[in-house]
C-alpha positions as CSV (number, residue, x, y, z in Angstrom):
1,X,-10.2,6.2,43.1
2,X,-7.1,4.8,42.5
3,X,-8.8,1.3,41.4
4,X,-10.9,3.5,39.0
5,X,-8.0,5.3,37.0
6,X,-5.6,2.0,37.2
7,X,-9.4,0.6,34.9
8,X,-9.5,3.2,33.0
9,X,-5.5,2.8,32.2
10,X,-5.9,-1.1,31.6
11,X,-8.9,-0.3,29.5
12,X,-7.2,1.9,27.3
13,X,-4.0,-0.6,26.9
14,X,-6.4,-3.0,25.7
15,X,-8.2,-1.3,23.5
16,X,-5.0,0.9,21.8
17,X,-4.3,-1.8,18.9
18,X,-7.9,-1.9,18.0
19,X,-8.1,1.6,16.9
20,X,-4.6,1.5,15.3
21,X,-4.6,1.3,11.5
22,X,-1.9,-0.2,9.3
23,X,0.4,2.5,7.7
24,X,-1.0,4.4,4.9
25,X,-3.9,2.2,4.5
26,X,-6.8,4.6,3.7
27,X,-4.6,5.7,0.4
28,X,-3.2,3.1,-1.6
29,X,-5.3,1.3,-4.1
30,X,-4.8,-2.5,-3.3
31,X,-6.8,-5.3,-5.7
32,X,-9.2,-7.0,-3.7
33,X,-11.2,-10.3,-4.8
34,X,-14.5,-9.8,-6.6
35,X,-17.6,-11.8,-6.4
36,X,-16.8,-14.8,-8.5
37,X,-13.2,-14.9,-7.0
38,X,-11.1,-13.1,-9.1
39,X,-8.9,-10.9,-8.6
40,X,-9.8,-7.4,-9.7
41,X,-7.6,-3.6,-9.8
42,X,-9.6,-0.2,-10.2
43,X,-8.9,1.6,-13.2
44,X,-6.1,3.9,-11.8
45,X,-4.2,1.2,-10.9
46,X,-4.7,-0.5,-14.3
47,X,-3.5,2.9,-16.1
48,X,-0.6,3.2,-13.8
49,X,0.9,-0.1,-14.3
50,X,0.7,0.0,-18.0
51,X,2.2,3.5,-17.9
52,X,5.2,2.5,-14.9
53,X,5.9,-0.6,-16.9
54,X,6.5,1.3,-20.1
55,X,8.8,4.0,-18.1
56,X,10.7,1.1,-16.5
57,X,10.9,-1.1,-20.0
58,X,12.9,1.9,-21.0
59,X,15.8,1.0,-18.4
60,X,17.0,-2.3,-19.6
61,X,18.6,-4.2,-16.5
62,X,21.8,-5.8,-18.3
63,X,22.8,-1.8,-19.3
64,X,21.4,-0.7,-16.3
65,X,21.5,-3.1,-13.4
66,X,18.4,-2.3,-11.2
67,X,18.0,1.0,-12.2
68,X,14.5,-0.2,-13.9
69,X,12.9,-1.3,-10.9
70,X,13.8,2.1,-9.1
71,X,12.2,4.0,-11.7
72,X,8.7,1.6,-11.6
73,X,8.8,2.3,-8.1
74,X,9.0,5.8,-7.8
75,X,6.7,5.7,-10.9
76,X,4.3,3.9,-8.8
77,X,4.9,5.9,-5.6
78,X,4.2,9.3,-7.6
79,X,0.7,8.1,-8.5
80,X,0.0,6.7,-4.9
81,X,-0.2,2.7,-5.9
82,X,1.5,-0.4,-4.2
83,X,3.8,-1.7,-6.0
């Protein structure tokens, strides 16, 4: 018995990273490589760095230090995209 449940323990150490998934992985929109190689983004993503680029173009970094890059970020972060 004891043999059985120290099996089942191992078992489930090894098999614990398997089933782990990186952090918030099933919701940001990433680009991924198409079939000829290049690298493609989905529309959303497209529409939200033209749009967080614009917000952050607004925020000139030698008036406002890093301030730009903040707003891009949360820009990007309140439509769910990487960076």
């Amino acid at each position: 018995m004891k043999t059985l449940i120290a099996a089942a323990a191992l078992a489930a150490l090894i098999a614990s990273p398997a089933l782990a998934l990186p952090p918030h992985s099933y919701r940001l929109d990433k680009p991924w490589v198409g079939p000829q190689g290049n690298i493609e983004i989905s529309a959303a993503r497209a529409a939200a760095l033209r749009e967080c680029s614009a917000i952050a173009a607004q925020w000139p970094e030698y008036e406002w230090g890093s301030m730009g890059r903040h707003q891009y970020a949360a820009c990007m972060a309140g439509r769910g995209q990487v960076e």
